[in-house]
C-alpha positions as CSV (number, residue, x, y, z in Angstrom):
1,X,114.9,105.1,143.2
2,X,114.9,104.5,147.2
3,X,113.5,107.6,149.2
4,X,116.8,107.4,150.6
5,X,118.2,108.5,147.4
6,X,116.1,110.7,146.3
7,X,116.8,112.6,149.7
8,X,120.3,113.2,148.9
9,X,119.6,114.9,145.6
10,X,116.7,117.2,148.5
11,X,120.1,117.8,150.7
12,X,122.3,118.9,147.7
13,X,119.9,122.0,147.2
14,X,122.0,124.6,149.1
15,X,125.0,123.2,147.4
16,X,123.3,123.5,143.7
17,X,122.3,126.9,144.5
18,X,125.8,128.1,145.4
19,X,127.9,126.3,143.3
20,X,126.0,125.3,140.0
21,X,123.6,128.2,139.7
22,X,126.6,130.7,139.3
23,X,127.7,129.1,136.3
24,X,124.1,130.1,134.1
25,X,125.5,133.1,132.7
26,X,122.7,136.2,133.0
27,X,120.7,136.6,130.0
28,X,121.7,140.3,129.5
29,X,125.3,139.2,129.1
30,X,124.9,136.1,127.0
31,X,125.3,136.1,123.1
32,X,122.3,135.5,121.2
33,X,122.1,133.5,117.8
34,X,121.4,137.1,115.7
35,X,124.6,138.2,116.8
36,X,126.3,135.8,114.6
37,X,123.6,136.1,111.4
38,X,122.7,139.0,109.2
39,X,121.2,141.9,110.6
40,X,117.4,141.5,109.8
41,X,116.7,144.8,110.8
42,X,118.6,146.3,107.7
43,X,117.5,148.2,104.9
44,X,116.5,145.3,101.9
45,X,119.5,145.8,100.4
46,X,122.0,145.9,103.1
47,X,120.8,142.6,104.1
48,X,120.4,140.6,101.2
49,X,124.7,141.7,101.0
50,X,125.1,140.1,104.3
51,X,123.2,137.0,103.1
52,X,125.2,137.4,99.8
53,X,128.6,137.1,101.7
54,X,127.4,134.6,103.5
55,X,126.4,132.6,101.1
56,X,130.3,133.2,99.4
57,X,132.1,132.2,102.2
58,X,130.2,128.9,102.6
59,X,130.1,128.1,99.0
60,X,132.9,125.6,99.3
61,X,132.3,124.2,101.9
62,X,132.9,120.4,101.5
63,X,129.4,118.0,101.0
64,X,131.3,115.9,104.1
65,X,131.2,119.1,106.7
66,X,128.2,119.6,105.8
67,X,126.2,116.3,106.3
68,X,128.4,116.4,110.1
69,X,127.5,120.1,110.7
70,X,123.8,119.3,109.7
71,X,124.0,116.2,111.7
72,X,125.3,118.0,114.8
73,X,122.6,120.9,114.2
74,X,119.7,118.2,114.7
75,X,120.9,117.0,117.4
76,X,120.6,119.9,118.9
77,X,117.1,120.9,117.3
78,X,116.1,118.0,119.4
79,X,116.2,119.8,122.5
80,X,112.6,119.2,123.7
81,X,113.0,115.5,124.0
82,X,116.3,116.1,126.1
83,X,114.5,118.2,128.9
84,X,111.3,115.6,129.1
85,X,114.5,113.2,130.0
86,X,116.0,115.3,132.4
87,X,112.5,116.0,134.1
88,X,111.9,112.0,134.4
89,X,115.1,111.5,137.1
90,X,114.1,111.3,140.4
91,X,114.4,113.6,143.3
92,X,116.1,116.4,140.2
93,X,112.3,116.9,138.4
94,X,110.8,119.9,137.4
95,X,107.3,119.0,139.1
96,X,105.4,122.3,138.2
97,X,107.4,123.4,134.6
98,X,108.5,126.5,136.5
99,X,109.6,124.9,140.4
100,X,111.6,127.4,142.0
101,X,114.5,124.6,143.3
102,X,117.5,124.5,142.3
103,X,117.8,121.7,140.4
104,X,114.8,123.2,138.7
105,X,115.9,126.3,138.0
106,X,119.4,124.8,136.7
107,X,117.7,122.3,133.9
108,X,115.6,125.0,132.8
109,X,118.6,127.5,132.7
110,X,120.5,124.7,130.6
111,X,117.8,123.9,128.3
112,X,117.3,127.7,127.8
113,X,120.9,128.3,126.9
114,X,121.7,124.6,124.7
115,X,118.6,126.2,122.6
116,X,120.7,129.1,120.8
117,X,123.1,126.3,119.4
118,X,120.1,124.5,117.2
119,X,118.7,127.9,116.3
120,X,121.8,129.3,115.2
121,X,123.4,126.7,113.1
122,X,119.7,126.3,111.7
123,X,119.4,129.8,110.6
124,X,123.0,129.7,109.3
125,X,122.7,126.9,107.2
126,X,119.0,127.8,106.0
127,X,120.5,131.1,104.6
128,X,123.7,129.3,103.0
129,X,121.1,127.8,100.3
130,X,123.9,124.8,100.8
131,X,121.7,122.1,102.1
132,X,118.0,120.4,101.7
133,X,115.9,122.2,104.2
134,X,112.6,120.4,104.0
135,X,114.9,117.4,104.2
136,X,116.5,118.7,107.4
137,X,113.2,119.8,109.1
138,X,111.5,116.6,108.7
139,X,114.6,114.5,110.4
140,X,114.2,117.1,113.3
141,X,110.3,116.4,113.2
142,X,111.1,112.6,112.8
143,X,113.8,112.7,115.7
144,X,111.7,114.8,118.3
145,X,108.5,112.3,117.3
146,X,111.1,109.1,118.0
147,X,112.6,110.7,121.7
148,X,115.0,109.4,123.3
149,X,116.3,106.3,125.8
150,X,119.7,106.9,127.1
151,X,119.8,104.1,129.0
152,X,120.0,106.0,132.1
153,X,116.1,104.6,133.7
154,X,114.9,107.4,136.3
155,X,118.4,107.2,138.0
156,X,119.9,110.8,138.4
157,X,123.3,109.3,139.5
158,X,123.1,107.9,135.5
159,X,122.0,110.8,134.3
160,X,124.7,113.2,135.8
161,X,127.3,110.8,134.4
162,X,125.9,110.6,131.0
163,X,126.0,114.5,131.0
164,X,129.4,114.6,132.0
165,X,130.2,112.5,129.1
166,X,127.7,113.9,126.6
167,X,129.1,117.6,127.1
168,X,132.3,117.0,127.0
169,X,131.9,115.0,123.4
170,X,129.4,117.9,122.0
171,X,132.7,120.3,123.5
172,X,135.0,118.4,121.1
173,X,132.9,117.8,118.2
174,X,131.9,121.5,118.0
175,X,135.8,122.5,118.9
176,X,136.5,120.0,115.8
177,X,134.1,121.7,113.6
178,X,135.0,125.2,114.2
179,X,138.8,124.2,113.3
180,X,138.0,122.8,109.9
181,X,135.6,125.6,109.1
182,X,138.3,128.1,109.9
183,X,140.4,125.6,107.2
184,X,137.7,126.1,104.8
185,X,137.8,129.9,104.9
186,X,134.4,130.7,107.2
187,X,135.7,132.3,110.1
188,X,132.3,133.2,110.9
189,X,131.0,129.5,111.2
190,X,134.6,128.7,113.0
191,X,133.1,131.6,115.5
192,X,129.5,130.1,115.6
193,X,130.9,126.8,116.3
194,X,134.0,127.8,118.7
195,X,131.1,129.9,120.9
196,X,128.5,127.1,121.0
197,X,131.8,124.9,121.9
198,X,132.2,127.5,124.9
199,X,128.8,126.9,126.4
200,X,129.2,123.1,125.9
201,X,132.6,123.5,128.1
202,X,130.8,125.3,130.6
203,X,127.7,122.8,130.9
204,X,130.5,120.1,131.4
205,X,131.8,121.8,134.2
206,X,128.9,121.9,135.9
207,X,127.8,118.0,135.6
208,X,131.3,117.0,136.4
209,X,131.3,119.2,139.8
210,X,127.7,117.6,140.5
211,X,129.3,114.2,139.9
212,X,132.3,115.0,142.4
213,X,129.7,116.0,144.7
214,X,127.9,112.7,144.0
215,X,131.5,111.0,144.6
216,X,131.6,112.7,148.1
217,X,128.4,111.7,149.5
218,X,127.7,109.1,148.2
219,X,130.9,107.2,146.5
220,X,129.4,103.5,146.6
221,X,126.3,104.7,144.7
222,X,127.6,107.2,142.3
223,X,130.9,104.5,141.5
224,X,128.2,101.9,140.7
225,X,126.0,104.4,138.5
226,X,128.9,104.8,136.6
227,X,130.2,101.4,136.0
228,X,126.6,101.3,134.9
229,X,126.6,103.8,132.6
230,X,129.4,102.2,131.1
231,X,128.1,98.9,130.8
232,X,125.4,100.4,128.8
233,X,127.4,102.1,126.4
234,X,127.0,105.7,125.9
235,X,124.3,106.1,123.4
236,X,124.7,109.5,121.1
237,X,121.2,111.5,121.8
238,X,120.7,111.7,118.1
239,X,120.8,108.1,117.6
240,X,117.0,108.0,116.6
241,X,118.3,109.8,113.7
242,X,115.6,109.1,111.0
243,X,115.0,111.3,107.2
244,X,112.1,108.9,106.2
245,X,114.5,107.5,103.4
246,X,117.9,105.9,105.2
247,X,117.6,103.7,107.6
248,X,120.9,103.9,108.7
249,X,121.2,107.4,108.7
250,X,122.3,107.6,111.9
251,X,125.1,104.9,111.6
252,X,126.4,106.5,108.3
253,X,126.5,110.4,109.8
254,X,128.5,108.8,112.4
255,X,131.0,107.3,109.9
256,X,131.3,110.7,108.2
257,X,132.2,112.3,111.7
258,X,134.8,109.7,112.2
259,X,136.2,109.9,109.0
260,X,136.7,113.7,109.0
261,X,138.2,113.0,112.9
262,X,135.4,115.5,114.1
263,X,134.4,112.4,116.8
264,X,136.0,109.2,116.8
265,X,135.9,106.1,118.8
266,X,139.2,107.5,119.9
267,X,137.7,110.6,121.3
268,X,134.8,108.0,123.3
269,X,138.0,106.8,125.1
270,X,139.6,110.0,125.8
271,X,136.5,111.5,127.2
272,X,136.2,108.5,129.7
273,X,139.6,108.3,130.5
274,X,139.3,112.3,131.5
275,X,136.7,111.8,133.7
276,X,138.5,108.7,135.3
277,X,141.2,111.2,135.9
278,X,138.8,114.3,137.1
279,X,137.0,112.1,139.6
280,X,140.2,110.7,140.5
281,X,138.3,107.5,140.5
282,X,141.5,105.2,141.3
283,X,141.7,106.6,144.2
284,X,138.3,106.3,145.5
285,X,138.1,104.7,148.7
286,X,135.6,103.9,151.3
287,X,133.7,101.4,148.8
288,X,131.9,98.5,149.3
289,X,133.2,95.5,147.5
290,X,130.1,96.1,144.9
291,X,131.9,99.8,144.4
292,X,135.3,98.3,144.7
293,X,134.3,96.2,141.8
294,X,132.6,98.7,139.9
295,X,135.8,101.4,140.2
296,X,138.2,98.1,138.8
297,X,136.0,97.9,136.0
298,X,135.2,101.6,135.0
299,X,139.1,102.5,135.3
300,X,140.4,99.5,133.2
301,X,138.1,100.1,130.1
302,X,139.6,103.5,128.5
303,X,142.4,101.5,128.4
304,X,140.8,99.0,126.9
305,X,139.0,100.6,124.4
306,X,141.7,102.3,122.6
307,X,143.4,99.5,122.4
308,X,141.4,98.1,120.1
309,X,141.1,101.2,118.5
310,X,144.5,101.7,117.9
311,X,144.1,97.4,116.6
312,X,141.2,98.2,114.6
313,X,143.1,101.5,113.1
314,X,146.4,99.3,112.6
315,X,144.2,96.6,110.6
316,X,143.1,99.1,108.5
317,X,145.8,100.7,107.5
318,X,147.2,97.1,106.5
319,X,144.2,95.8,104.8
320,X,142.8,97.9,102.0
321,X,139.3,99.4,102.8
322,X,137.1,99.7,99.9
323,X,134.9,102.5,100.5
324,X,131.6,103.3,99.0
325,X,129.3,106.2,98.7
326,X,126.3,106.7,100.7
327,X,123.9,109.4,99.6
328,X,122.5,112.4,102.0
329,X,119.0,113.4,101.1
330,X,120.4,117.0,103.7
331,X,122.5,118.2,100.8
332,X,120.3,116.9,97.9
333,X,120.9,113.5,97.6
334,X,124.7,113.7,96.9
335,X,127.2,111.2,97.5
336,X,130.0,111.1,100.3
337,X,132.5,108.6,100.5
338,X,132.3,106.7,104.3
């Protein structure tokens, strides 16, 4: 990126410090993922009748919630490979592992909160006895092994905006899941996913104030980063998805979501048509005619998307779909209708 860039991101420190740092909640106040698990600490018997309940109230769970619970927990347990991505944008890099800036101290401060949500659901569903453990570790050891390419280069302009995005989706899926585990009588999971939900709110809010900031600065660059980002699609981090047995594993977790409406190409659209509205990006001005072009483009295509959702969902509601079941080596090789 030009030096002239990358100093903007140097000027924005003060701002970071002030405006993003406060939202890191302190460690002594923050949950932790044992508050939500059985008490270890207990006397043998008291907590294998945690684990027992646990393992009662999850026993009916459906084999569907479970392969997009699973699916959502490794994409979490992925977490390394998302920090290496954040440390490769420009002028926003860790260069030390433990650089006292701001923008330093506010990755490591995300990373160190986003890695309860992997833990917890891990530890959760490892003591529910519901799904294939060995089968779940070695997608996370597959997925980490793979990495990641978000299509957002070293920009940081990108990488704010896929943030934005990529919060605010993780907000709704979890959000999603906690409803239909409450539905499925496991309030405690429905809490598990409702608080990691919380913190994935709170991350969103602070990329989307760094992208307004962007906005103000700099409202020809960051317009075109996101018409960019756009172009490109944004790419699911977990899209390197592999178990060493479906190749599409990935593509059919992805159907499951959709089908149980837990993330939908609906929701795509109504996460950018939010940020549209947040950024108030019709009413950007000051643009070049590159920016000018950029802002036509990014605030016609929510628009455009669900309308051929809504075409897509109309077609196949008139046509009927035969579906077919795809197995999930996560919960033991057992079918689920996509």
């Amino acid at each position: 990126m030009p030096q002239e860039k990358i100093e903007i991101f140097k000027s924005l420190e003060n701002w970071v410090s002030h405006n993003i740092l406060p939202l890191v909640k302190p460690i002594e106040k923050s949950w932790q993922p044992h508050d939500m698990l059985p008490d270890s600490s207990l006397p043998c018997d008291e907590f294998i009748d945690q684990v027992r309940t646990l393992r009662y109230r999850t026993a009916n769970l459906p084999d569907d919630y479970l392969v997009v619970l699973v699916g959502s927990m490794i994409t979490e347990e992925a977490l390394p490979t998302y920090q290496t991505w954040f440390n490769k944008l420009d002028g926003v890099d860790d260069k030390t592992g433990s650089c006292s800036s701001s923008w330093a101290r506010w990755s490591r401060s995300w990373t160190a909160e986003e890695n309860r949500h992997g833990d917890l659901l891990r530890t959760y569903l490892y003591l529910s006895g519901r799904v294939d453990m060995k089968m779940v570790e070695k997608t996370i050891h597959y997925l980490i092994a793979a990495g990641v390419d978000v299509k957002t280069e070293n920009n940081p302009y990108m990488g704010f905006v896929y943030t934005s995005f990529q919060e605010r989706a993780t907000f709704i899926t979890h959000g999603n899941m906690a409803r239909l585990a409450n539905k499925e009588g496991d309030p405690i999971l429905a809490r598990i996913c409702g608080t990691i939900a919380a913190d994935e709110k709170r991350h969103e809010n602070a990329y989307i104030k760094i992208v307004e900031k962007l906005l103000e600065v700099d409202p020809t660059g960051t317009m075109i980063a996101i018409s960019d980002m756009m172009h490109n699609k944004i790419t699911m981090p977990a899209h390197l998805m592999n178990d060493g047995r479906d190749p599409l594993l990935y593509d059919h977790f992805s159907a499951v979501s959709q089908s149980l409406r837990v993330y939908t190409a609906n929701d795509y659209a109504d996460v950018m048509e939010f940020l549209i509205g947040r950024w108030r990006l019709e009413k950007l001005e000051g643009l070049t005619s590159e920016g000018r072009h950029a802002q036509e483009f990014v605030c016609g295509l929510a628009h455009r998307i669900k309308r051929l959702y809504q075409r897509a969902e109309e077609r196949a509601s008139k046509t009927k779909v035969e579906q077919h079941g795809v197995k999930f080596s996560w919960i033991f090789n057992k079918e689920v209708l996509i």
